[in-house]
C-alpha positions as CSV (number, residue, x, y, z in Angstrom):
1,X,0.0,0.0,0.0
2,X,2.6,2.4,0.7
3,X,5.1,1.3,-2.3
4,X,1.6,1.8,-4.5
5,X,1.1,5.5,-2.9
6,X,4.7,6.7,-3.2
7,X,4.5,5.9,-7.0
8,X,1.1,7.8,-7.3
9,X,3.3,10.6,-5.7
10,X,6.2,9.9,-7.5
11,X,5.5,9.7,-11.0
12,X,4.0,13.1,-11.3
13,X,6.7,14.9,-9.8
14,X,9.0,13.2,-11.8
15,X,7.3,13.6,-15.1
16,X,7.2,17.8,-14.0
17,X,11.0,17.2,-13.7
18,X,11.2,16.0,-16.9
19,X,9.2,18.4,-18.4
20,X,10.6,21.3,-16.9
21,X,14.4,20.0,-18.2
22,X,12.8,18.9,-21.6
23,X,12.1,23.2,-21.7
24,X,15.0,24.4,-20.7
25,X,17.0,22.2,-22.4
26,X,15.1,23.0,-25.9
27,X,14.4,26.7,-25.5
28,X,16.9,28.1,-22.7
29,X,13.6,29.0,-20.7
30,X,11.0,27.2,-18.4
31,X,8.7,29.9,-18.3
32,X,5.6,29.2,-20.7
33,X,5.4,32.7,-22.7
34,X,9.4,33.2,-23.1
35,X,9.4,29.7,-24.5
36,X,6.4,30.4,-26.8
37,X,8.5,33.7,-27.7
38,X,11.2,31.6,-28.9
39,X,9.5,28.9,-30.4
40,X,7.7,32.1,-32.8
41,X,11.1,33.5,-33.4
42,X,12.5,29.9,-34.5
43,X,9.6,29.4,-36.7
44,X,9.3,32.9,-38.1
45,X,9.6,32.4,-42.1
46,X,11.9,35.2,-42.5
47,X,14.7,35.1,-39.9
48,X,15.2,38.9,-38.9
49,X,17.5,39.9,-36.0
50,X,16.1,41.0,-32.6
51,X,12.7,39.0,-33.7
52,X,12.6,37.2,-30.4
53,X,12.5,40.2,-28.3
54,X,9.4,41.2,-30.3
55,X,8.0,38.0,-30.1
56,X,8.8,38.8,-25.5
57,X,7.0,41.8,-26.0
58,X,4.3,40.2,-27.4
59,X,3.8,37.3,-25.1
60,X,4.3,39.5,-22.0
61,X,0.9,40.7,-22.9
62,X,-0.8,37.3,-22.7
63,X,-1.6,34.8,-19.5
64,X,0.3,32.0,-18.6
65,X,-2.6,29.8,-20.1
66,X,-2.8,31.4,-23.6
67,X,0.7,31.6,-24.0
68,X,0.6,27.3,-22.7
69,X,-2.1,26.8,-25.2
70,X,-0.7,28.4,-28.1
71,X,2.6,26.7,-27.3
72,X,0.7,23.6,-27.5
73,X,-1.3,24.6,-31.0
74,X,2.6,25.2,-32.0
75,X,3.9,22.0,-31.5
76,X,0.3,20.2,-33.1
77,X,1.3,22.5,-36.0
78,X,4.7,21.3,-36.2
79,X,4.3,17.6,-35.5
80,X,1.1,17.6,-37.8
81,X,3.6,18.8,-40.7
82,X,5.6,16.4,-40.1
83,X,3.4,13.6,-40.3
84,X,1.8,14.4,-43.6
């Protein structure tokens, strides 16, 4: 009973972990809107410099939840491409 409760316990904390290194490992950042900042400035179509600290400015305008849900609609996009 207890070995059974420290996994329930354990295995979301541990998948967090790995979430949270998976981020900063990818994009430098943890923190949902400067990661969706630089995922826009890595998928703009035209690289121009200094495009990432537009994309900041842009993102410090939204929540925490839009800026996690269009992070998420970014990645569908991307994986979506790449299974077609």
């Amino acid at each position: 009973m207890i070995r059974l409760l420290s996994l329930v316990i354990s295995a979301p904390v541990a998948l967090l972990l790995l979430t949270v290194i998976g981020l900063y490992a990818s994009y430098g950042e943890v923190e949902p809107c400067r990661v969706l900042a630089v995922e826009r400035a890595r998928r703009a179509s035209v690289p121009i410099p200094g495009i990432e600290a537009w994309s900041r400015l842009e993102t410090s305008q939204m929540s925490t939840g839009e800026c996690t849900s269009d992070l998420l609609d970014s990645w569908g996009e991307r994986l979506s491409g790449h299974l077609h």
